[in-house]
MDAnalysis code that builds the backbone (N, CA, C; Angstrom):
import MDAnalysis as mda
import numpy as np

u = mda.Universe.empty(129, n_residues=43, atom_resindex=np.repeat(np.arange(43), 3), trajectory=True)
u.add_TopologyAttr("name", ["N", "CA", "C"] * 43)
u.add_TopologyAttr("resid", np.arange(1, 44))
u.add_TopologyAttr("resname", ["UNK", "UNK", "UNK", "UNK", "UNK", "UNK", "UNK", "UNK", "UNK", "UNK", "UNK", "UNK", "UNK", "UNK", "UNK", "UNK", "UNK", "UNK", "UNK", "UNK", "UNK", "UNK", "UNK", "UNK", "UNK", "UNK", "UNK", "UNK", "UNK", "UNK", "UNK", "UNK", "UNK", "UNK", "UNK", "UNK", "UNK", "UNK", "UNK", "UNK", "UNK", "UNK", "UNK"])
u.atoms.positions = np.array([
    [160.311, 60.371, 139.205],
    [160.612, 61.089, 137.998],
    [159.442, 60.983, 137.015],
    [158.644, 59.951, 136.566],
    [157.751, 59.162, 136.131],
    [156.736, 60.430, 136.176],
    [156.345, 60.624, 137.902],
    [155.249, 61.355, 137.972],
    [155.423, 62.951, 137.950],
    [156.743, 63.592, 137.979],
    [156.852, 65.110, 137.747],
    [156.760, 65.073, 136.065],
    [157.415, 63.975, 135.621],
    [156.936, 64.007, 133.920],
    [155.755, 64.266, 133.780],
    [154.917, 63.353, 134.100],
    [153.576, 63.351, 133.878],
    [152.793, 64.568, 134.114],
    [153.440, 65.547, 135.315],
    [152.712, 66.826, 135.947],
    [153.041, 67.923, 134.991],
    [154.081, 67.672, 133.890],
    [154.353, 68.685, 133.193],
    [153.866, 68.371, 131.654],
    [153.139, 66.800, 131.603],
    [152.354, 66.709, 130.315],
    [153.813, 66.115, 129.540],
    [154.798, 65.496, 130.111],
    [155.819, 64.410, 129.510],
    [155.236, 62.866, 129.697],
    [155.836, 62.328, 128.664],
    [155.847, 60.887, 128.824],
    [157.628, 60.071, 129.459],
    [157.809, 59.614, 129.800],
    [158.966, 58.926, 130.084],
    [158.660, 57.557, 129.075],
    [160.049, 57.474, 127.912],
    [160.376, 56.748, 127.661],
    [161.332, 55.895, 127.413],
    [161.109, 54.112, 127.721],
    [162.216, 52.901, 128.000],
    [162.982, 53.209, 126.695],
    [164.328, 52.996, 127.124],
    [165.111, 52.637, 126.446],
    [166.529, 53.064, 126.785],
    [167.837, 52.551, 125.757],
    [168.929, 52.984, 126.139],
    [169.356, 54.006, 125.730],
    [170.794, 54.826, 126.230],
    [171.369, 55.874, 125.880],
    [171.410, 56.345, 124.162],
    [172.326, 54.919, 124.071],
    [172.312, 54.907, 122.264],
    [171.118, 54.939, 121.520],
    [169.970, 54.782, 121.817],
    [168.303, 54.679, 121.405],
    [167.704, 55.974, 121.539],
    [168.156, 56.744, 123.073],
    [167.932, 58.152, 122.942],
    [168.647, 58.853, 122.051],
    [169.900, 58.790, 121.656],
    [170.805, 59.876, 120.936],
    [170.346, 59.052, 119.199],
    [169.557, 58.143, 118.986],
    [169.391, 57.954, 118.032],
    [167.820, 58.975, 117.793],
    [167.236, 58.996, 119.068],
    [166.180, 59.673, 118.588],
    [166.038, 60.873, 118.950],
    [167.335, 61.695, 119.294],
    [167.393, 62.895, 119.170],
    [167.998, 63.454, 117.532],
    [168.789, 62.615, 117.463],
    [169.482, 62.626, 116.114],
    [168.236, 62.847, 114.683],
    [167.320, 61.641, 114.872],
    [166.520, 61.732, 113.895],
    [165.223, 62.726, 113.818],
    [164.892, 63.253, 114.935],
    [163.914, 64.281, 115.380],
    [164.661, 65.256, 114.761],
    [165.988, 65.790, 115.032],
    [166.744, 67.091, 114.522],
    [166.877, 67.101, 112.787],
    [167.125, 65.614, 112.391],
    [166.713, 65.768, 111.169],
    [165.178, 66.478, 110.321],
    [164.601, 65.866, 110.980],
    [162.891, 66.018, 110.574],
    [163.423, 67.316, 110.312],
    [163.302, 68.007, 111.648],
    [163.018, 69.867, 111.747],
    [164.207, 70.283, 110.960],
    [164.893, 69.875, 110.472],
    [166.052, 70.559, 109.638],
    [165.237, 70.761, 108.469],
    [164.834, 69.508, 108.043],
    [164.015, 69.690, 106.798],
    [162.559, 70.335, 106.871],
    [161.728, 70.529, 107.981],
    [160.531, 71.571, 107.884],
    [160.715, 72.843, 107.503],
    [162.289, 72.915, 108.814],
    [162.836, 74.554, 108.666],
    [162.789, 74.941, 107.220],
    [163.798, 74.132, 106.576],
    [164.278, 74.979, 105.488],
    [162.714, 74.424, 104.355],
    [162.212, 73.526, 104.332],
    [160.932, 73.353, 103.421],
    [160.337, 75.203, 103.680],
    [160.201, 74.908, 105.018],
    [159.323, 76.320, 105.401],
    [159.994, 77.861, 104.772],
    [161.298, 77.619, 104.874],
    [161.635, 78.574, 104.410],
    [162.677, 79.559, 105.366],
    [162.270, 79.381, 106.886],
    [162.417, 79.940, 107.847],
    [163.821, 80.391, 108.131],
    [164.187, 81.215, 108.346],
    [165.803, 81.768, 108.297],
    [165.825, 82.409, 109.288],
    [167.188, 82.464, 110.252],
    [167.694, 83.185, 111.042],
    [167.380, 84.655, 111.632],
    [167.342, 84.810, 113.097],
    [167.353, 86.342, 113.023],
    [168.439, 86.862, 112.272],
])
């Protein structure tokens, strides 16, 4: 898995479930706030 990551320019990273959904959680924050900083609205 490691190395099809790597063939597509991913990193694989350690950690647990709850650690991923924490850092999906906080990534979606960020872009919530670029979006609307930016301005950017819906089709």
């Amino acid at each position: 898995m490691k190395a099809r990551l790597a063939d597509l320019g991913g990193v694989a990273l350690p950690g647990s479930p709850a650690e991923f959904g924490k850092l999906i959680a906080d990534e979606t924050e960020k872009r919530v706030k670029v979006i609307g900083l930016a301005g950017i609205k819906p089709n």
